[in-house]
mmCIF file of the C-alpha atoms, coordinates in Angstrom:
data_MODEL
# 
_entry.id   MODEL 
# 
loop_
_atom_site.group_PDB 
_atom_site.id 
_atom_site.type_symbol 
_atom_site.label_atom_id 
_atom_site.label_alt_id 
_atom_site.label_comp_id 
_atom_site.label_asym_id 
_atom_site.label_entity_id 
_atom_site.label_seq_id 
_atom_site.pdbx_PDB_ins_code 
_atom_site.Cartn_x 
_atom_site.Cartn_y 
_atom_site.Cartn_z 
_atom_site.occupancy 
_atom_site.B_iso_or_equiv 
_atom_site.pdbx_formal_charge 
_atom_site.auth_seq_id 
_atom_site.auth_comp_id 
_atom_site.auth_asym_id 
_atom_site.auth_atom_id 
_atom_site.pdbx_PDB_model_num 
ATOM 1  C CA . UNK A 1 1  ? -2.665 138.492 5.546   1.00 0.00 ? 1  UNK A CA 1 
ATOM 2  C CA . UNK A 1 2  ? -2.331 135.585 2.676   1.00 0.00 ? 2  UNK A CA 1 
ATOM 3  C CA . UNK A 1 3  ? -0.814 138.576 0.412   1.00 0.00 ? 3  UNK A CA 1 
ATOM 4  C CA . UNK A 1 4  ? 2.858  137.714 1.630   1.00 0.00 ? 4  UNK A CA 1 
ATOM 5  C CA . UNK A 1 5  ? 2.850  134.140 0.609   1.00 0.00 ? 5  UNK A CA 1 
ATOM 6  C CA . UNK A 1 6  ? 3.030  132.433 -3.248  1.00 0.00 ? 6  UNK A CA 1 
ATOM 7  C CA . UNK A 1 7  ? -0.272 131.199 -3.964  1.00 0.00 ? 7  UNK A CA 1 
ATOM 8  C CA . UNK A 1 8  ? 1.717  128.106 -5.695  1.00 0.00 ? 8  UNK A CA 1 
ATOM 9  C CA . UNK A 1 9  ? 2.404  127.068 -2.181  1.00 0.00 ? 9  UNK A CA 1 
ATOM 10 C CA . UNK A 1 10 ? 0.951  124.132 -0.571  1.00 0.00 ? 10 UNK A CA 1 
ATOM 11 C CA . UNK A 1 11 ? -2.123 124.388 2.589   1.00 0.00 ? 11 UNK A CA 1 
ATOM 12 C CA . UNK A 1 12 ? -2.578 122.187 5.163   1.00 0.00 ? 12 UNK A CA 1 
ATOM 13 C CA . UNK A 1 13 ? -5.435 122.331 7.685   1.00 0.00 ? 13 UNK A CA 1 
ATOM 14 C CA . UNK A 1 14 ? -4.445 123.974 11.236  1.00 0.00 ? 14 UNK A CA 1 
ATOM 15 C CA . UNK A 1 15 ? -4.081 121.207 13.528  1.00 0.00 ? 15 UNK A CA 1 
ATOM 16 C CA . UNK A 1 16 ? -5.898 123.614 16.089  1.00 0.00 ? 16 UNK A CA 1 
ATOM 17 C CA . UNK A 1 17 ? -9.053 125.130 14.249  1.00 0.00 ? 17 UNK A CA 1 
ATOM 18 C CA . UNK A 1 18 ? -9.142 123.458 11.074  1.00 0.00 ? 18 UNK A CA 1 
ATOM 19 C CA . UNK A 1 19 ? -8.139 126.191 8.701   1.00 0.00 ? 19 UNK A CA 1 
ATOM 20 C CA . UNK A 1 20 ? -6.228 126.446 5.697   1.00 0.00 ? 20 UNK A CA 1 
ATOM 21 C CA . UNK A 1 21 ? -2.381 127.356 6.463   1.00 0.00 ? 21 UNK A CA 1 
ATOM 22 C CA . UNK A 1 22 ? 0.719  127.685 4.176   1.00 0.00 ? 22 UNK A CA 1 
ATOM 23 C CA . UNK A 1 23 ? 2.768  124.579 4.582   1.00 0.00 ? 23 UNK A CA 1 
ATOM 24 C CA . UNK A 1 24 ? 6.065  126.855 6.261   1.00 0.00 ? 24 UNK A CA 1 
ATOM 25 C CA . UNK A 1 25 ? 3.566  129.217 8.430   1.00 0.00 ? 25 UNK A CA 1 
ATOM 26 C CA . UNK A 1 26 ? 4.748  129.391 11.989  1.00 0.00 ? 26 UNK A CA 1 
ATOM 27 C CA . UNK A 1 27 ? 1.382  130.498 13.104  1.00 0.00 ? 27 UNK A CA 1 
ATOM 28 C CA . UNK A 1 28 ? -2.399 129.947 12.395  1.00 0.00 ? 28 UNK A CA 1 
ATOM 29 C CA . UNK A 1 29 ? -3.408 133.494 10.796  1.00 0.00 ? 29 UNK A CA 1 
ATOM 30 C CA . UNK A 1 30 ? -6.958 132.607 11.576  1.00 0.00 ? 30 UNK A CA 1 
ATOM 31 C CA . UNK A 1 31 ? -6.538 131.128 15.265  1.00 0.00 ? 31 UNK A CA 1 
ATOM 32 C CA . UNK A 1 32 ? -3.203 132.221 16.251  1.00 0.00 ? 32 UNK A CA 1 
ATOM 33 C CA . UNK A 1 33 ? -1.756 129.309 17.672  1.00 0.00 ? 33 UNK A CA 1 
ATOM 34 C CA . UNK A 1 34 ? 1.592  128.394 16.949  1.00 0.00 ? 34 UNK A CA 1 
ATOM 35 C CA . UNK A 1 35 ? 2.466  125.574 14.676  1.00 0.00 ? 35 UNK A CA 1 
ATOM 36 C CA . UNK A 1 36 ? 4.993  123.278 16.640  1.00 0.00 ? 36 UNK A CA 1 
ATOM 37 C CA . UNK A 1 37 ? 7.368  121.096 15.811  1.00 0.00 ? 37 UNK A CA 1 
ATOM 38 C CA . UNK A 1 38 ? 5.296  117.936 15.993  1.00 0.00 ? 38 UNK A CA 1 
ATOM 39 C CA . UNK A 1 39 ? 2.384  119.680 14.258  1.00 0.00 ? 39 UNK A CA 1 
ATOM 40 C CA . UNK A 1 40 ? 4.763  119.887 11.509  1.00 0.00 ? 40 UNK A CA 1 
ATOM 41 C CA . UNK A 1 41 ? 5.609  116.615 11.657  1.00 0.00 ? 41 UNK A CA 1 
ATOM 42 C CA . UNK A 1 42 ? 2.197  116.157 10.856  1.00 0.00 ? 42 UNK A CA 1 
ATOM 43 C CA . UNK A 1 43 ? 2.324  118.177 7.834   1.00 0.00 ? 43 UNK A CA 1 
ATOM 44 C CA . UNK A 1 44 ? 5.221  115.941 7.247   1.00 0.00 ? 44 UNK A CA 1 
ATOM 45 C CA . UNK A 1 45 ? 3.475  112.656 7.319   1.00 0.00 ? 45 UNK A CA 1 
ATOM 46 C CA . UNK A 1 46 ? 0.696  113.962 5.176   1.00 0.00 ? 46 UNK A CA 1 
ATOM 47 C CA . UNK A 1 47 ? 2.762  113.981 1.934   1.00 0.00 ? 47 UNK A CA 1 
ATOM 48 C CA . UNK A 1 48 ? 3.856  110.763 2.257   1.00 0.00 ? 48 UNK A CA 1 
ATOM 49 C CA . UNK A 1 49 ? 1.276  108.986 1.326   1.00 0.00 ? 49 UNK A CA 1 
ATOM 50 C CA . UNK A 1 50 ? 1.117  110.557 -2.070  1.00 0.00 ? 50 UNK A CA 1 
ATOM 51 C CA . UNK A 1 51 ? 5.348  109.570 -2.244  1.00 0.00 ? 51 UNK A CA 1 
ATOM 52 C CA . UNK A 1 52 ? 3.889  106.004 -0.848  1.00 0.00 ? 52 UNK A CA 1 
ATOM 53 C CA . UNK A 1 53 ? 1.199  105.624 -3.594  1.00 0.00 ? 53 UNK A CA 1 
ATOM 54 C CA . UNK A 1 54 ? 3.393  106.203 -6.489  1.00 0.00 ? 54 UNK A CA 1 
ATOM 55 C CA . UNK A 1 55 ? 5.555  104.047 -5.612  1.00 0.00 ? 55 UNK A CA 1 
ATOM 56 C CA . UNK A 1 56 ? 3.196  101.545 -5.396  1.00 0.00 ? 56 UNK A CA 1 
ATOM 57 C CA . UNK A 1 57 ? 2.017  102.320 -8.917  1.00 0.00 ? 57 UNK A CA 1 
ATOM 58 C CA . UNK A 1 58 ? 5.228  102.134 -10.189 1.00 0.00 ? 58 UNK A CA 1 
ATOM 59 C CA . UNK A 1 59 ? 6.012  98.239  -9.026  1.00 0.00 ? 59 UNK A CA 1 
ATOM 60 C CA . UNK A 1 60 ? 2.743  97.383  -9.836  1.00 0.00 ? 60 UNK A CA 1 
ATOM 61 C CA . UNK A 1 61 ? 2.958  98.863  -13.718 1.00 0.00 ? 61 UNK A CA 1 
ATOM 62 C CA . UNK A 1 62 ? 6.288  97.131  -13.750 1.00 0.00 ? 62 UNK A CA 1 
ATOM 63 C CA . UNK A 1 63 ? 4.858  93.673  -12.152 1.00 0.00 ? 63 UNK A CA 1 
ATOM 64 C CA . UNK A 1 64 ? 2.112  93.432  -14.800 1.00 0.00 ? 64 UNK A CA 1 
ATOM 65 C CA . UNK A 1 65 ? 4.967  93.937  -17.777 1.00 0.00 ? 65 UNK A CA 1 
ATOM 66 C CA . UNK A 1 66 ? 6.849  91.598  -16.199 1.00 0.00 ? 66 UNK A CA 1 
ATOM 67 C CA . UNK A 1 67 ? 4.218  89.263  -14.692 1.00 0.00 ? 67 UNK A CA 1 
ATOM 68 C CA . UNK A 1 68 ? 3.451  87.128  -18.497 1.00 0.00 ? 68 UNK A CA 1 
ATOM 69 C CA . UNK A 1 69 ? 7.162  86.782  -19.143 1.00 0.00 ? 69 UNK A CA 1 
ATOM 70 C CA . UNK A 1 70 ? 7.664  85.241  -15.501 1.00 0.00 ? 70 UNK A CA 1 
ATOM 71 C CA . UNK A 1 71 ? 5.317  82.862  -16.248 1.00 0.00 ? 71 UNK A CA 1 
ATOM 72 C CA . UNK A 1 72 ? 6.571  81.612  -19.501 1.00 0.00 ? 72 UNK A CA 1 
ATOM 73 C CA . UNK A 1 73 ? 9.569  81.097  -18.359 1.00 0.00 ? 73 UNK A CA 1 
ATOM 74 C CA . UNK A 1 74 ? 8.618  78.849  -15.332 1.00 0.00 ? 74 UNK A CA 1 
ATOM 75 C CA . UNK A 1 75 ? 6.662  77.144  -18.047 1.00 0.00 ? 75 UNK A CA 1 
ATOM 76 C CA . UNK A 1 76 ? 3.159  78.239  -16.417 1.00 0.00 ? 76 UNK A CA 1 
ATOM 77 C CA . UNK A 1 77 ? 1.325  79.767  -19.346 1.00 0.00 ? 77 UNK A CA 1 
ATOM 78 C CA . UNK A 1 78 ? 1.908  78.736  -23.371 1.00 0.00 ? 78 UNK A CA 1 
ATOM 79 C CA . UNK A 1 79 ? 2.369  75.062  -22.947 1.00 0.00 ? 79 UNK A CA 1 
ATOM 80 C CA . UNK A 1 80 ? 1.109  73.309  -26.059 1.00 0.00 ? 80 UNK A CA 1 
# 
């Protein structure tokens, strides 16, 4: 059943029974339910933590450049 979809494409647990499901299935293969709208939306939310996280890492990598320069120049650090 799995032989129709990429296998590059991304799973996400069935909000029903738990099992793996391609991220654009519109129904469980193993349980049958259909995969509604706001079960979606909960595939939705999922990935954007990871968007959320980077982000994060990002302003934090450029905080700690930044973060010794700051503080020279309000006269913090470097005073003799």
């Amino acid at each position: 059943m799995y032989d129709d979809y990429d296998q590059d494409e991304m799973t996400l647990p069935c909000p029903n029974c738990n099992a793996d499901v391609y991220e654009d299935t519109p129904r469980c293969p193993n349980c049958g339910e259909y995969i509604t709208g706001s079960n979606r939306n909960a595939f939705a939310k999922r990935s954007n933590w990871l968007r959320n996280l980077i982000v994060i890492v990002i302003a934090l990598t450029i905080l700690s450049f930044l973060l010794p320069h700051l503080l020279t120049l309000v006269g913090l650090i470097g005073k003799e």
